[in-house]
DOLO-769050 format. One record per residue: x, y, z of N, C-alpha, C, O in turn; residue in three letters. Coordinates in steps of 0.001 Angstrom, whole numbers, plus 500000, padded with zeros to 6 digits. Layout:
! residues N
XYZXYZXYZXYZAla...
This chain:
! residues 307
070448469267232652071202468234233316072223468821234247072447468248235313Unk072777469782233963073861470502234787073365470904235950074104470571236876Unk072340471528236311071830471846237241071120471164238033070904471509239194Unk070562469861237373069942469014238560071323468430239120071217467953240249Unk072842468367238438073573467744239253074061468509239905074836468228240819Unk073633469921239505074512470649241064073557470325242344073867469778243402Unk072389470800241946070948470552242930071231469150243832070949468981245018Unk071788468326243031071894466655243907073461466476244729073705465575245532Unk074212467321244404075705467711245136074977467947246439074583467294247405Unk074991469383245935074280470260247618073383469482248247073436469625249468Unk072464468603247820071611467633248526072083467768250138071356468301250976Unk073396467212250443074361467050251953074121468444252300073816468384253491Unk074089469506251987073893471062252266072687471084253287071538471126252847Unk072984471049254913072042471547255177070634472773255050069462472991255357Unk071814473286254366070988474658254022070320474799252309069524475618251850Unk070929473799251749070069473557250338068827473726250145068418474505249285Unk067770472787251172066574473176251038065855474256251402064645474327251182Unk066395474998251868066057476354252420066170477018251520065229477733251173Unk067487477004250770068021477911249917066920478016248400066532478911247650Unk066735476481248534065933476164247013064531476698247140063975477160246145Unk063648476643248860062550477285249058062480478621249323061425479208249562Unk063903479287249280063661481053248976063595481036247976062402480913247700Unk064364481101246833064558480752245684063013480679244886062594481467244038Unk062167479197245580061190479123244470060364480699245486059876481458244649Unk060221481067246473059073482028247156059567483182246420058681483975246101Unk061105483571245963061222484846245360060583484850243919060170485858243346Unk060571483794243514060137483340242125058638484116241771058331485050241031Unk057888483232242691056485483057243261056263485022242765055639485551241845Unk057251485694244081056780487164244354057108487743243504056679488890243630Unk057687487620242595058228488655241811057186488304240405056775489311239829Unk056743486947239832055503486761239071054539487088239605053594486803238869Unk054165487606240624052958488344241087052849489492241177051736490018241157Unk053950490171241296054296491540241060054497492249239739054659493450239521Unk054445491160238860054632491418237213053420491129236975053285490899235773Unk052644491048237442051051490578237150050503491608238055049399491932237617Unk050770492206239032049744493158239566050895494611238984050530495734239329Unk052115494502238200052096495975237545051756496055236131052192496965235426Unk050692494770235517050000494762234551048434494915234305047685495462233495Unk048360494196235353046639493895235621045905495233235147045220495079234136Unk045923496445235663045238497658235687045998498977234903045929500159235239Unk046697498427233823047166499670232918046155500025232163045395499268231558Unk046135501620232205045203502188231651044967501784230021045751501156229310Unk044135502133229788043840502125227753043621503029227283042700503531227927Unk043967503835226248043284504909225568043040504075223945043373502940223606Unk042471504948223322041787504522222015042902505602221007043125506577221725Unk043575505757219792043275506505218890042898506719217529043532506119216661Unk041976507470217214041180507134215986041628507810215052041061508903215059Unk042816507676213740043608508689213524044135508150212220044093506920212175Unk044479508566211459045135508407210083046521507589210624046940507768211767Unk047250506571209563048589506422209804049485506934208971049437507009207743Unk050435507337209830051842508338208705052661507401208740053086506724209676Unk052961507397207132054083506207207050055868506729207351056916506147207070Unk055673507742207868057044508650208510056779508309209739057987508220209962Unk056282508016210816055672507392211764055924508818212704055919508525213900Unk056089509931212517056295510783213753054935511752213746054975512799214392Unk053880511433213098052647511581213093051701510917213491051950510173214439Unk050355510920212969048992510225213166049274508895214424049904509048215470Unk048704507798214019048594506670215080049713505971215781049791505299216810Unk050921506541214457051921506094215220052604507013216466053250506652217450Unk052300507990216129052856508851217480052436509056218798053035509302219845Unk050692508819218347049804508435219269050549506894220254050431506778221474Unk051058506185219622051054504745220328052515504940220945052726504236221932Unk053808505969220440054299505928221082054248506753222151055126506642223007Unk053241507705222293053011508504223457052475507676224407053058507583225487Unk051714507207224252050792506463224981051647505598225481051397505344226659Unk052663504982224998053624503648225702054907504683226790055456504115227733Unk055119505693226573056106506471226782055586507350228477056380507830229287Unk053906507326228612052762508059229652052917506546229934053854506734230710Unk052779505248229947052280504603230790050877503986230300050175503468231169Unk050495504000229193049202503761228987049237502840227969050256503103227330Unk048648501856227447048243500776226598047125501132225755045937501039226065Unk047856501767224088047056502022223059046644501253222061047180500372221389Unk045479501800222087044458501029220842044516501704219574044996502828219726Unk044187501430218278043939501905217198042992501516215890043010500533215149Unk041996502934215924041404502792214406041145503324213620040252504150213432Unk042275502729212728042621503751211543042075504287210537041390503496209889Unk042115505458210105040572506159209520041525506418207869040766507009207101Unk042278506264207502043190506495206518045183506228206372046047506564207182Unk045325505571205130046800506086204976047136506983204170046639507292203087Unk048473507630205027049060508711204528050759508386204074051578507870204833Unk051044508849202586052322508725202317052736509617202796052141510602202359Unk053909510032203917054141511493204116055770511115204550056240510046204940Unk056329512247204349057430512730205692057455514251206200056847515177205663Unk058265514334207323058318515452207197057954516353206754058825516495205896Unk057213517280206607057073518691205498056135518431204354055646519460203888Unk055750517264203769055460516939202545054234515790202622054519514667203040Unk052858516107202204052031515172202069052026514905200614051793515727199728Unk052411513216200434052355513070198853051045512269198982050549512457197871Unk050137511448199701049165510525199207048538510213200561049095509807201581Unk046880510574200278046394510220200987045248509117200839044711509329199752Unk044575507897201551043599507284201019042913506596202078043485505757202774Unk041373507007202267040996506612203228040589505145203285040346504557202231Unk040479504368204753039942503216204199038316503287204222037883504402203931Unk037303502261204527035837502735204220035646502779205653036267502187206536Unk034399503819205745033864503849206821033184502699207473032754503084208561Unk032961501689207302032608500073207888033507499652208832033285499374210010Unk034639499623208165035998499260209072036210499964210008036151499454211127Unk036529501369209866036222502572211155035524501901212255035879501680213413Unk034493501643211647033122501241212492033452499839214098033509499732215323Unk033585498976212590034165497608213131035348497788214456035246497389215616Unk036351498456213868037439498783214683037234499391215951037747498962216985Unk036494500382215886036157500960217343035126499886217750035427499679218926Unk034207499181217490032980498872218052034065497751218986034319497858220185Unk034654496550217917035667495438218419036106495737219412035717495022220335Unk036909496657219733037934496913220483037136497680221874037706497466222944Unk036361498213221911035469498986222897034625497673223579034205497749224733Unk034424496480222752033773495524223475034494494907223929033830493951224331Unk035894494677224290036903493609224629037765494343225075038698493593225363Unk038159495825225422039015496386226580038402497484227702037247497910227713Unk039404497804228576038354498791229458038870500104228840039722500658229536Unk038447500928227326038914502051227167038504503110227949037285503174228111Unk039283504097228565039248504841229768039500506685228908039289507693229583Unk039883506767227650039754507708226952040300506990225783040988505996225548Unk039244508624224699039631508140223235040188509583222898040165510566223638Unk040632509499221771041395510888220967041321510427219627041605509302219217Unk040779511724218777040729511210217625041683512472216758041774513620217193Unk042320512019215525043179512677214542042346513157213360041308513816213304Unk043307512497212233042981512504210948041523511585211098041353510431211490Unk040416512774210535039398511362210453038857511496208581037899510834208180Unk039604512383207695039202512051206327038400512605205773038723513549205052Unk037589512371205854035957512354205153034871512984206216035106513057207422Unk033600513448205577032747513327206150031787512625206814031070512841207791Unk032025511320205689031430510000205788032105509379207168031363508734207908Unk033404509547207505034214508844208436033671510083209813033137509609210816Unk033871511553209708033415512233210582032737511336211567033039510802212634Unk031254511409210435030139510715210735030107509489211299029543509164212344Unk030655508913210656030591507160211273031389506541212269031464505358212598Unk032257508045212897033507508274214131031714508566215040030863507761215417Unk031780509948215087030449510168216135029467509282216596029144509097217769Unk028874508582215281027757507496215573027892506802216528027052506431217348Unk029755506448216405029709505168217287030291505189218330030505504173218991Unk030681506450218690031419506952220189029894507062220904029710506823222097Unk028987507409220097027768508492220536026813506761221090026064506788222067Unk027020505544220343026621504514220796026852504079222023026070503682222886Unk028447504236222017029450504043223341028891504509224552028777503807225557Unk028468505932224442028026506976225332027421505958226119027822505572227217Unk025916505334225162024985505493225754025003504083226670024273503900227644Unk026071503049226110026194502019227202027385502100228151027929501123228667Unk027780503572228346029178503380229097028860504491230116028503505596229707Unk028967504254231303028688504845232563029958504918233722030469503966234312Unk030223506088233820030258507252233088030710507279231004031211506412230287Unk030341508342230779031087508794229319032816508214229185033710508041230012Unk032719508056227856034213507885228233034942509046227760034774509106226542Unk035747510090228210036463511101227672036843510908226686037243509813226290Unk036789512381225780036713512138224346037468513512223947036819514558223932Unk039376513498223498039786514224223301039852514496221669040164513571220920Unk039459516173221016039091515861219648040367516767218963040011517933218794Unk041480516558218621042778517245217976041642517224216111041113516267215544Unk041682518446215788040422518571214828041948519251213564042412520315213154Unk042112518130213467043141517758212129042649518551210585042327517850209625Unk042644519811210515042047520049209261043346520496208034043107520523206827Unk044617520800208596045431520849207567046392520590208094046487520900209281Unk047774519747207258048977519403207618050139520626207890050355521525207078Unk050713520504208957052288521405209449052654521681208254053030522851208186Unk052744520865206813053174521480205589052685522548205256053323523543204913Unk050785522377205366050299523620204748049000522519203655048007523081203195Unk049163521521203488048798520546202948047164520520203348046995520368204558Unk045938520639202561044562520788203546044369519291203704044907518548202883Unk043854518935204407043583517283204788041829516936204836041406515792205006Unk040866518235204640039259517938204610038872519017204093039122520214204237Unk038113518293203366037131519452202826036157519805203731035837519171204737Unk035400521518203074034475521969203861033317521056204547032725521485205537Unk032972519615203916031413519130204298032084518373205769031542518074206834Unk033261518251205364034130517464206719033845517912207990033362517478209036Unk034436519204207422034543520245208885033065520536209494032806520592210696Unk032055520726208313030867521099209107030144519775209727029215519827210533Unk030804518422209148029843517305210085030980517374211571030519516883212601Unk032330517940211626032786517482212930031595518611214050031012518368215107Unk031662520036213037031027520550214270029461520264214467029124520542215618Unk028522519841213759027724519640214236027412517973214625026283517591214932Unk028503517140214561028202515807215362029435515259215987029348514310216767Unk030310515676215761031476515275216653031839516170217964031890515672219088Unk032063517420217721032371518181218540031503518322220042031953518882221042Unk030346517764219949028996517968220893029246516982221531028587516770222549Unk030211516133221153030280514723222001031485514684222872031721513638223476Unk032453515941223034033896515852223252033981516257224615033285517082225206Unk035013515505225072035603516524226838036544517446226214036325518323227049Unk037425517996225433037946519112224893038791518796223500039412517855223006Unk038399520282223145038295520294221322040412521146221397040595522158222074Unk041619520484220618042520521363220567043035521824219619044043521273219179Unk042485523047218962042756523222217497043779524261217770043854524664218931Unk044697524832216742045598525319216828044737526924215964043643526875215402Unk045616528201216100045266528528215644044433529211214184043527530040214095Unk045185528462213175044768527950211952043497527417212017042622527785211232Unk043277526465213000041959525579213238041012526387213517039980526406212846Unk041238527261214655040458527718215448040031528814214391038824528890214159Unk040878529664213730040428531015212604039387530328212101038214530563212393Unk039996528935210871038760527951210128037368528438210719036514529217210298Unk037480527708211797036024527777212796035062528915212824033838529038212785Unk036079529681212905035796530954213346035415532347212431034894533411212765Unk035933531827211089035857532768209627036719533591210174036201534693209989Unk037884533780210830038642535633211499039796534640211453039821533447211147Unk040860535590211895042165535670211637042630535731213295042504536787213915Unk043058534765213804043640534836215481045204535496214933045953534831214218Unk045515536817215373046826537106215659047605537266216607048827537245216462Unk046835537506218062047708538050219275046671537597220180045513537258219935Unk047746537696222026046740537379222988044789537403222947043777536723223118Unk045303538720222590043804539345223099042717539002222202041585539336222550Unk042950538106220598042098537571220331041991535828220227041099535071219846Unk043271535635220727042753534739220998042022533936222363041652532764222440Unk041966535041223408041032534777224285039586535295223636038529534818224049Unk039613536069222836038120536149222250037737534965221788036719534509222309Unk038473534068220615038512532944219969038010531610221190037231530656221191Unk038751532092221912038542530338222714037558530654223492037232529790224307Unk036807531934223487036224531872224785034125531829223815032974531644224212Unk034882532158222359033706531586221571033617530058221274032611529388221512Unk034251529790220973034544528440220851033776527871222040032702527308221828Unk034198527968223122033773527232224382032477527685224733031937527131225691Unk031558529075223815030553529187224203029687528091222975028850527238223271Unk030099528368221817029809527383220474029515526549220736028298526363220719Unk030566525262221240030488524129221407030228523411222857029836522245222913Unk030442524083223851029489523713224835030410522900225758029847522096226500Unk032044523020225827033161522269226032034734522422226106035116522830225009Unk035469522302226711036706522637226802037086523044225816036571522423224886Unk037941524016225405038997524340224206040492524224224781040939524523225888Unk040960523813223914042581523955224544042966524320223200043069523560222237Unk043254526091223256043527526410221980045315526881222049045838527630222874Unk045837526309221133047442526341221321047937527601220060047790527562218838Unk048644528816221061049377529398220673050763529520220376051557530451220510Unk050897528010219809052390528223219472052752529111218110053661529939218047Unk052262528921217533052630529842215731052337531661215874052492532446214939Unk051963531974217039052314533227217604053735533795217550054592532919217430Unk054114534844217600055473535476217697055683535178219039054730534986219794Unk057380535094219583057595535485221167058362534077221363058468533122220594Unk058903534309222787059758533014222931059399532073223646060221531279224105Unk058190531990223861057037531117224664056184530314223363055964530762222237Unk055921529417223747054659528896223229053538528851224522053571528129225518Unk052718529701224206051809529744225286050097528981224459049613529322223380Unk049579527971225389048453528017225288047410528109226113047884528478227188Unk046154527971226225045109528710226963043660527400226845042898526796226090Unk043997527575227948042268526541228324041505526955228654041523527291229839Unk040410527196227911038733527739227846037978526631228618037486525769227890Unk037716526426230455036865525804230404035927526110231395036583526651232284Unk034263526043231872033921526287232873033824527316233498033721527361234724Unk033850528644232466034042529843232260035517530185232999035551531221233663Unk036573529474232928037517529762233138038643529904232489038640529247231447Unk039690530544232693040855530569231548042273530544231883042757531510232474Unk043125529347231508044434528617232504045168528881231126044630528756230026Unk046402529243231338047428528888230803048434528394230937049169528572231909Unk048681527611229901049973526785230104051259527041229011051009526912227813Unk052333527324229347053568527835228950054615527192228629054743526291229457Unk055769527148227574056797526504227387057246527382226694056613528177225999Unk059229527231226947060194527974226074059914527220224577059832525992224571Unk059805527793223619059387527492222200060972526956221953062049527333222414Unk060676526135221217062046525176220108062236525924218765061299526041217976Unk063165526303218582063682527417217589064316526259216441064516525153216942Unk064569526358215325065243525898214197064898524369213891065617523830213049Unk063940523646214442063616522350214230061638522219213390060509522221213881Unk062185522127211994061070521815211013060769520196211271061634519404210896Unk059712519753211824059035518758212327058307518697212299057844519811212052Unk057114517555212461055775517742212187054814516576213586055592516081214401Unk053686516312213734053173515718214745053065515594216169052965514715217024Unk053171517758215992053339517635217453051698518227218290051624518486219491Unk050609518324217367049545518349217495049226516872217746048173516975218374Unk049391516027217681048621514215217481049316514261218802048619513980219777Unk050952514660219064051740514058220164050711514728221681050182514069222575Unk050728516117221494050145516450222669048487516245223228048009516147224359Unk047780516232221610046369515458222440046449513823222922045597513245223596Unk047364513403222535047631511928222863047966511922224110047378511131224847Unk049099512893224713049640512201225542048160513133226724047871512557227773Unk047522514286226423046426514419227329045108513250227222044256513009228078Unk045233512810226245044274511401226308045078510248227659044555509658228605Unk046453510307227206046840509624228329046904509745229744047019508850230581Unk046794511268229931046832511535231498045671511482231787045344511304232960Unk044724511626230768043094511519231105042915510537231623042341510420232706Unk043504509371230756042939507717231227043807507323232434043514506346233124Unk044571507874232610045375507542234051044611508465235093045138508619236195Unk043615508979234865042735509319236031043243511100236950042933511547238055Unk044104511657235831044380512669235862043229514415235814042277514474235036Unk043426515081236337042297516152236023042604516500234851043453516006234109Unk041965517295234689042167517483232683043203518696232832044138518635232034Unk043207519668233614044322520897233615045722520107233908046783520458233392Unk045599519027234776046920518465234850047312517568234139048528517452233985Unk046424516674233500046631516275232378047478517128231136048516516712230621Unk046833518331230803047390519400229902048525519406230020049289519105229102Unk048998519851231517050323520575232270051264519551231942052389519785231500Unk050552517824232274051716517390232152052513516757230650053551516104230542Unk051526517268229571051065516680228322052110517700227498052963517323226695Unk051771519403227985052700520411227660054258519954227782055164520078226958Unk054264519466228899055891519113229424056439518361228279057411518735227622Unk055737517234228066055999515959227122056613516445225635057818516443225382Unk055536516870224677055616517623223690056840518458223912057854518011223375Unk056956519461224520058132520374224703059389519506224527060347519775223803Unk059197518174225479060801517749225337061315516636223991062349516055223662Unk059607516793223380059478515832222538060548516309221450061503515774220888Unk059818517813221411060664518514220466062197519119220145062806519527219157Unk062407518965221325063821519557222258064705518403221608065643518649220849Unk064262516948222027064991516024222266064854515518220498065306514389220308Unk064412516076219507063890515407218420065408514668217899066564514757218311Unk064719513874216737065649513128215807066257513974214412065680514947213927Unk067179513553214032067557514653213073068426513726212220069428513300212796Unk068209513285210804069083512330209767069291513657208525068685514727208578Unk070022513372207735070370513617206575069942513257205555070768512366205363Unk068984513190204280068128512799203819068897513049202588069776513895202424Unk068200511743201313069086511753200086069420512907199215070413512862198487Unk068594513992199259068870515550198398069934515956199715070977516489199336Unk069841515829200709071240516215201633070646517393202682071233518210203391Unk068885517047202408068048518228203617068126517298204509068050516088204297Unk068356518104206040068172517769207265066615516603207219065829516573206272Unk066535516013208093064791515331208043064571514859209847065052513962210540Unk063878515659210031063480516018211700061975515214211915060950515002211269Unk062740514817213712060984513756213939061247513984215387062352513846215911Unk059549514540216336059823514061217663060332512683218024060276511629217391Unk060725512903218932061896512018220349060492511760221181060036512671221871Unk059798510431221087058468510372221952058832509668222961058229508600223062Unk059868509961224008060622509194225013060553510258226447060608511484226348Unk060443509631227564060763510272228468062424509967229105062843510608230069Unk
């Protein structure tokens, strides 16, 4: 009521109606402009355990993904009781749902890359591949498929057994645009022990003959004041570099950085710059982390998934 009686004051205002038809045209432009900086946001998928500390699995994924610019999906392959440092409980849900979840969601958005985490089981391995490998075959082009090959927790905690690991490599891994295991992962793989540069360009450069596909094998748990890692692709070998974060016990910064390269993927990024700019992220993720006081009176640390 207040405002239609100002609206009927000014009526005598020559300039009222003018004023009221900028007014509604700015209206007009600026809801069209909130609609064309929505229309075409990218999607990524992630297929990943949830940490109920949330600075892990799907949740870290979704805040990377919101933090890059990208609009994330999720299907969740297990819950995890965790914080920080400590896996107390893990429980997968069934592989059906897996199923359901990706199939649903792949038929009703334009996913532009997927990344997968924690996938559990072998059974889930399996029933992850089947149905990316379905995807494949009605999606033109492929849809990029980043694989962070989750086999034990930052605690030390193992997260799959052996039948796990051997269904990722012989049905998951064959399906991937790049595999990023750390070096722990990569030894697994490998039956050997990665200690220094020079083997781990041996490491990635088997790997990438193995599997037939990018490696982005990360040397952070190396000595030195770099975290350096190294991209095996196309018989080529790039590295990418950051000053290492000293005194901060944290965890999910493997999920954070294939996420946020799932995200530069789906924003139509090359995959080295994707990396480059994925490295950046992570680095400040960690830099910038969270830090509370926890009831025994230990510190309790979480990436900062913010730009």
């Amino acid at each position: 009521m207040n405002g239609r009686a100002r609206g009927g004051q000014s009526g005598s205002d020559p300039g009222a109606p003018q004023t009221r038809v900028k007014a509604e045209a700015n209206t007009e432009c600026q809801t069209s402009n909130a609609q064309r900086s929505t229309e075409n946001v990218p999607v990524a998928l992630s297929i990943a355990g949830s940490d109920s500390s949330a600075g892990a699995g799907i949740q870290a994924d979704l805040k990377t993904f919101s933090a890059l610019g990208v609009y994330g999906l999720t299907a969740v392959t297990c819950i995890v009781a965790e914080i920080p440092g400590k896996v107390s409980r893990i429980e997968p849900v069934s592989a059906k749902i897996v199923r359901e979840q990706i199939e649903v969601l792949s038929r009703n958005f334009p996913i532009a890359a997927i990344k997968t985490g924690l996938l559990c089981s072998a059974e889930i391995v399996s029933t992850v591949a089947k149905t990316i490998l379905s995807l494949d075959k009605m999606s033109a082009p492929r849809i990029p498929l980043v694989i962070d090959p989750v086999f034990v927790a930052t605690s030390g905690d193992p997260l799959l057994d052996p039948a796990a690991i051997e269904t990722y490599e012989n049905e998951l891994f064959p399906l991937a645009s790049l595999i990023t295991p750390n070096l722990d992962e990569a030894g697994r793989l490998l039956g050997t022990k990665i200690k220094d540069r020079q083997s781990m360009h041996h490491a990635g450069k088997e790997l990438e003959k193995r599997f037939e596909t990018g490696i982005l094998l990360k040397g952070g748990h190396l000595a030195g004041e770099r975290a350096v890692d190294l991209l095996f692709a196309n018989g080529k070998v790039v590295e990418f570099s950051a000053p290492k974060v000293f005194g901060v016990a944290t965890h999910g910064t493997g999920c954070t950085y294939s996420a946020a390269i799932a995200a530069g993927v789906a924003k139509g990024l090359a995959l080295e710059e994707a990396i480059s700019e994925a490295k950046k992220f992570v680095t400040e993720a960690i830099m910038r982390h969270f830090r509370w006081t926890s009831h025994p009176g230990k510190n309790l640390e979480a990436l900062r998934h913010s730009l």
